[in-house]
C-alpha positions as CSV (number, residue, x, y, z in Angstrom):
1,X,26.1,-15.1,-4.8
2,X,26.9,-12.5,-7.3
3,X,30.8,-12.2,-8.0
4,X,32.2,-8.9,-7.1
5,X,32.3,-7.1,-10.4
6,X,29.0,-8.0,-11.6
7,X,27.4,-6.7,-8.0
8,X,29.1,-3.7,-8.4
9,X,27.5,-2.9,-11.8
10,X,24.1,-3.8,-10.7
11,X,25.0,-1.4,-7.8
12,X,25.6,1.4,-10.4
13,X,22.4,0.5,-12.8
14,X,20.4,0.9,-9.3
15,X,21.6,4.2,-8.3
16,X,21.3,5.8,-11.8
17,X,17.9,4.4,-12.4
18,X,16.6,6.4,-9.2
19,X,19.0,9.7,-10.4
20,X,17.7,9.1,-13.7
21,X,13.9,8.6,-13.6
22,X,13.2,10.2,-10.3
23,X,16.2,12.7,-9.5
24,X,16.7,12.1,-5.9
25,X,19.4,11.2,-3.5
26,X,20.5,8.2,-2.3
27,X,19.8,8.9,1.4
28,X,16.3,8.6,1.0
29,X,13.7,5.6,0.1
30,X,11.2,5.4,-3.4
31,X,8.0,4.4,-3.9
32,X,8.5,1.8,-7.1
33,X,5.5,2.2,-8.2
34,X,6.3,5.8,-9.0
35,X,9.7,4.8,-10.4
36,X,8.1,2.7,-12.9
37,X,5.7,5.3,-13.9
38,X,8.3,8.3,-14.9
39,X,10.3,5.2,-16.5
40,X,6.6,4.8,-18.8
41,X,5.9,1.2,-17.7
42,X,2.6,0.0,-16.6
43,X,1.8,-1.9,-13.2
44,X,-1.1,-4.1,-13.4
45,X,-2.3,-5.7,-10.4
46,X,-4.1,-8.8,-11.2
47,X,-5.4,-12.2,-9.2
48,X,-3.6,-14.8,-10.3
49,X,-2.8,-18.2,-8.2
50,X,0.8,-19.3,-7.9
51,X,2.0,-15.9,-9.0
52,X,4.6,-13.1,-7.8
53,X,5.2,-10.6,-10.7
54,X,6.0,-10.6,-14.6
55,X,7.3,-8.4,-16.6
56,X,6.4,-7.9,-20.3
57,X,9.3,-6.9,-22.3
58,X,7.4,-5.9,-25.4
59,X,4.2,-4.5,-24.0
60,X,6.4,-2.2,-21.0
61,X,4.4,-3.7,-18.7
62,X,4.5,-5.2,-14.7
63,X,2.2,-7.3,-13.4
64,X,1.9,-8.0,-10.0
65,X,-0.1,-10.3,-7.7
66,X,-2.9,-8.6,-6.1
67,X,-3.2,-11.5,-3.1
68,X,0.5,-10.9,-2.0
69,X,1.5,-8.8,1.1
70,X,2.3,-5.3,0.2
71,X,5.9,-5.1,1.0
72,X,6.1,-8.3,-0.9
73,X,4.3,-6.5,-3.7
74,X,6.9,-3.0,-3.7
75,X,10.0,-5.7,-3.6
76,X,8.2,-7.2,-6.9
77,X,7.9,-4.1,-8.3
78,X,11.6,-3.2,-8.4
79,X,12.2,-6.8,-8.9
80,X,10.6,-6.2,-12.3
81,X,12.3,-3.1,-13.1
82,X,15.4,-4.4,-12.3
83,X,14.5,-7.6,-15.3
84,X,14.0,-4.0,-18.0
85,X,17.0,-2.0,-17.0
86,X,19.2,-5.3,-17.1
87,X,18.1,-6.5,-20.1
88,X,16.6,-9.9,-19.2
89,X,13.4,-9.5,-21.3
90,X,10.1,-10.9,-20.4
91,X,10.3,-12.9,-17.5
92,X,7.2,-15.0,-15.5
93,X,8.3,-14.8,-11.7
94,X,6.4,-17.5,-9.8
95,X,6.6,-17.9,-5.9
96,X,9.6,-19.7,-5.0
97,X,9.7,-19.1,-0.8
98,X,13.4,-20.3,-0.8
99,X,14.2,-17.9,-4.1
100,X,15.6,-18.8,-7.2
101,X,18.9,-20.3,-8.6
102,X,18.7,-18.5,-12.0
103,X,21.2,-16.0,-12.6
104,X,19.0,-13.5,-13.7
105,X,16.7,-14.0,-10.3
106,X,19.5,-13.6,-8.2
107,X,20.7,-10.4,-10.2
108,X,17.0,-8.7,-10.4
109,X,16.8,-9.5,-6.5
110,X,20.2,-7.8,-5.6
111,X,19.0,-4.5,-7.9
112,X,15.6,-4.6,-5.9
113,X,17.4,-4.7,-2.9
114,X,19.8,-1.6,-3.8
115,X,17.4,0.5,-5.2
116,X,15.0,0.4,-2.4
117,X,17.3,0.2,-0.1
118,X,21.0,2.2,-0.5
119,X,23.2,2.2,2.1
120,X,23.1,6.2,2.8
121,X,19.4,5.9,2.9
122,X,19.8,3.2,5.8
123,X,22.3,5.3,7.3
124,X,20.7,8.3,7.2
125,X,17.6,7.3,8.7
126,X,18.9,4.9,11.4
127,X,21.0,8.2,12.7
128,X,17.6,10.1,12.8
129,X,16.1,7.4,15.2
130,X,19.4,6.6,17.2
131,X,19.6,3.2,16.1
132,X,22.5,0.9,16.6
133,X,22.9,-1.7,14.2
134,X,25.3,-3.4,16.7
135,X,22.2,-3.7,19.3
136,X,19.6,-3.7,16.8
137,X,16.1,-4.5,18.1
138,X,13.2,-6.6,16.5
139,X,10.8,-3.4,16.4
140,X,13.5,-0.9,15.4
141,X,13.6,-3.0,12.3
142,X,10.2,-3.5,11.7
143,X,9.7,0.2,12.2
144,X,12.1,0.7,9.6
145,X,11.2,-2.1,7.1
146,X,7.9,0.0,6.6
147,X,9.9,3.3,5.9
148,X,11.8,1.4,3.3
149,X,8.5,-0.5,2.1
150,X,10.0,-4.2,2.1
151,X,8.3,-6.9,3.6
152,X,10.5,-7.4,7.4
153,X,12.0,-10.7,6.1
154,X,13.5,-8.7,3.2
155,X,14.6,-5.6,5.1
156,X,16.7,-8.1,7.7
157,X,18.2,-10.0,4.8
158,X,18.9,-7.1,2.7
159,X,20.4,-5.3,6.0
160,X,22.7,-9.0,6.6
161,X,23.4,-10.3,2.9
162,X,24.0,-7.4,1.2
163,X,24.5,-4.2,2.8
164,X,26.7,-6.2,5.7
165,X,25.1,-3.8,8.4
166,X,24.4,-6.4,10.5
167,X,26.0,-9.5,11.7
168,X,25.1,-13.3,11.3
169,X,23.9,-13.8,15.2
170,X,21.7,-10.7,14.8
171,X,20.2,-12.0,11.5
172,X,19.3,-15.5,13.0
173,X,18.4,-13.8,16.5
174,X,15.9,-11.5,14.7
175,X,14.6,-13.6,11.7
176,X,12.6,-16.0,13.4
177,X,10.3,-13.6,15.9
178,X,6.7,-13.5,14.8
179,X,5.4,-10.3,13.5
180,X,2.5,-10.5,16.1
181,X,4.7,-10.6,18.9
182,X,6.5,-7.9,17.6
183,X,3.4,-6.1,16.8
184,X,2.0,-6.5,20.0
185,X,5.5,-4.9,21.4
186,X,4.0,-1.2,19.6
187,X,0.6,-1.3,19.7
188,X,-2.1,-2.2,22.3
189,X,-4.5,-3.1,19.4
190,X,-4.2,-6.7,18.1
191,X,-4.1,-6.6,14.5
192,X,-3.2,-8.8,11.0
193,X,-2.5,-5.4,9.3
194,X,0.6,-3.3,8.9
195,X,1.7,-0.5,11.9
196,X,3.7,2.2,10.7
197,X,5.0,4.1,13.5
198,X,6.2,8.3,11.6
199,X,7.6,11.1,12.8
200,X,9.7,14.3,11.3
201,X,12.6,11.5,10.4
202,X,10.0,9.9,7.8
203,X,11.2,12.4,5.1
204,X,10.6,12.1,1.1
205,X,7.7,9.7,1.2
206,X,4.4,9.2,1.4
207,X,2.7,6.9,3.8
208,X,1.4,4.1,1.8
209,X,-0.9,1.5,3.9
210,X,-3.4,-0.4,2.9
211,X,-7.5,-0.3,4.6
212,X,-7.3,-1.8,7.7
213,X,-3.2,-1.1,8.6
214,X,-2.5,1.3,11.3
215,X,-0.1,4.2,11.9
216,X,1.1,5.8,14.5
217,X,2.7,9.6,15.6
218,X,5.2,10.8,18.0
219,X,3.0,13.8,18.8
220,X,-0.5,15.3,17.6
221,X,-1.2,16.1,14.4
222,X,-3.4,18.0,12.4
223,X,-5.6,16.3,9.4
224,X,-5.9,17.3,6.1
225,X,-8.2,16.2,3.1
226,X,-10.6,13.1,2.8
227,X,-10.9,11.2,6.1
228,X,-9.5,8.1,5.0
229,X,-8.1,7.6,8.4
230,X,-9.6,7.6,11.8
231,X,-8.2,9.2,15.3
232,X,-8.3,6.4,17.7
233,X,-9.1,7.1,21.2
234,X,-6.4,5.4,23.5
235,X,-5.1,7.2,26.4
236,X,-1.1,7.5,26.0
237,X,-0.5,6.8,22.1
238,X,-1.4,8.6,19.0
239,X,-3.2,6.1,16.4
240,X,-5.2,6.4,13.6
241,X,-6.8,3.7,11.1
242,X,-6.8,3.6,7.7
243,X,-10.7,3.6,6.9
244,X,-11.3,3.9,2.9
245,X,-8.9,4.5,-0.4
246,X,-7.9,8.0,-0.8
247,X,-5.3,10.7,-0.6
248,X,-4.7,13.2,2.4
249,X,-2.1,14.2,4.9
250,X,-0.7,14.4,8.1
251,X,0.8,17.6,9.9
252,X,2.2,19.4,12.6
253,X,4.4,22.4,13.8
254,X,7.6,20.8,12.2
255,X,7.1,18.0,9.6
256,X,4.3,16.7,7.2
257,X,3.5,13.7,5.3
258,X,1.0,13.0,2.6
259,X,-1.4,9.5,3.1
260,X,-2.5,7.4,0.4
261,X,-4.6,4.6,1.6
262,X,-5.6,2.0,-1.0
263,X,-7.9,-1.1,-0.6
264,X,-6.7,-4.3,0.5
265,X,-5.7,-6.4,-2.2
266,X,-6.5,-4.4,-4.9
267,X,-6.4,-5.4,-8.7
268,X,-6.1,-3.2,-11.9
269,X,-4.0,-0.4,-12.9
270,X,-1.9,0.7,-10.5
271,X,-3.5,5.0,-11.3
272,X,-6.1,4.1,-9.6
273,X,-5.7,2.1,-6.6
274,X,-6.6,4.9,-4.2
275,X,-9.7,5.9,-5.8
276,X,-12.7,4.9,-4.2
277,X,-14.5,1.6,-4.8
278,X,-17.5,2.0,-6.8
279,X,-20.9,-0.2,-6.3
């Protein structure tokens, strides 16, 4: 546990990184791979056994494992910014399921956790849905988990440990529910892939899913660009796959959304993971 001056400066490096690099609020979530971009470091994805994420100090570059889920992979990401902006150097972050003891773990874990996550943005988007974090329910926070981008272990324990939003009973009520179960609470279609349920609350973001994840509408939409996703037929619920890599968007009367689809476990530099594979 961070003592209560340091957490506050990591708060304050989190915040300003976002202001600085991307110039947005903090009521809304960030892609890091974008973040890490403006701020002119490189993401790498790359196969490696064993392995989470690494940053090279002297290079400016992140390397991520390609074989890990994606929220997993997004967490890692800001992980690794958070070793550059607080000085840690290079740093070789192996897969420890428990986490780490090292100071600097635990301090590039809690600036992960606030720059993907800042209070307001929670805030602000459980208001738009009408969600009580007093009652919370296991699909409210896996619907949100994918807004945020964090794997739904993360989300919870971010939600628990650090923002304090919800309790201890909660936490251990909601922790140990399988994702299938909860999956299979949202979608008739059985699946190993992401669902991302969107609507007009899903604001400043794009939808990023991988080939093969699912996502879902509140109403009917119109489609614009590629077809990298496909309409499926089901009688009372809007849901379309993600099909191939590739950029387009979703629209109706009052709200919009850009889709970028990219392959599953993909490996190489992160420009072009939603370009089409070539044979």
């Amino acid at each position: 546990m961070l003592n209560k001056v340091r957490a506050n400066q990591i708060v304050a490096k989190a915040l300003q990184t976002r202001k600085r690099f991307l110039d947005v609020s903090t009521n809304v979530p960030i892609c890091p791979y974008n973040l890490a971009e403006s701020m002119g470091i490189d993401i790498r994805f790359v196969n490696i056994p064993s392995f989470e994420g690494m940053y090279l100090a002297d290079d400016g570059v992140i390397l991520i494992s390609a074989d890990r889920p994606e929220g997993r992979k997004r967490f890692t990401c800001a992980h690794e910014i958070g070793h550059h902006i607080l000085g840690h150097g290079t740093v070789i972050d192996e897969i420890i399921e428990k986490g780490s003891d090292k100071e600097i773990e635990k301090e590039a874990d809690f600036f992960a956790g606030m720059l993907l996550m800042p209070s307001s943005a929670v805030m602000r988007a459980s208001k738009d849905l009408g969600i009580d974090f007093d009652s919370l329910e296991p699909q409210e926070a896996y619907m949100l988990s994918k807004y945020f981008g964090l794997s739904f272990t993360a989300f919870l324990a971010q939600l628990h440990l650090n923002l304090k939003l919800i309790n201890a009973a909660t936490y251990k009520n909601i922790k140990p529910i399988k994702l299938q179960d909860i999956k299979a609470t949202i979608s008739p279609i059985k699946t190993n892939g992401q669902i991302f349920i969107v609507g007009d609350w899903w604001r400043e973001r794009a939808i990023d899913v991988e080939v093969g994840d699912f996502i879902i509408v509140d109403n009917n939409c119109d489609f614009e660009g590629p077809q990298i996703i496909n309409k499926l037929d089901l009688f009372d619920i809007q849901m379309y796959e993600a099909i191939s890599p590739g950029i387009s968007k979703l629209t109706n009367d009052n709200w919009g959304a850009y889709i970028r689809v990219s392959r599953k476990n993909y490996s190489g530099m992160y420009q072009f993971r939603h370009e089409e594979e070539v044979v």
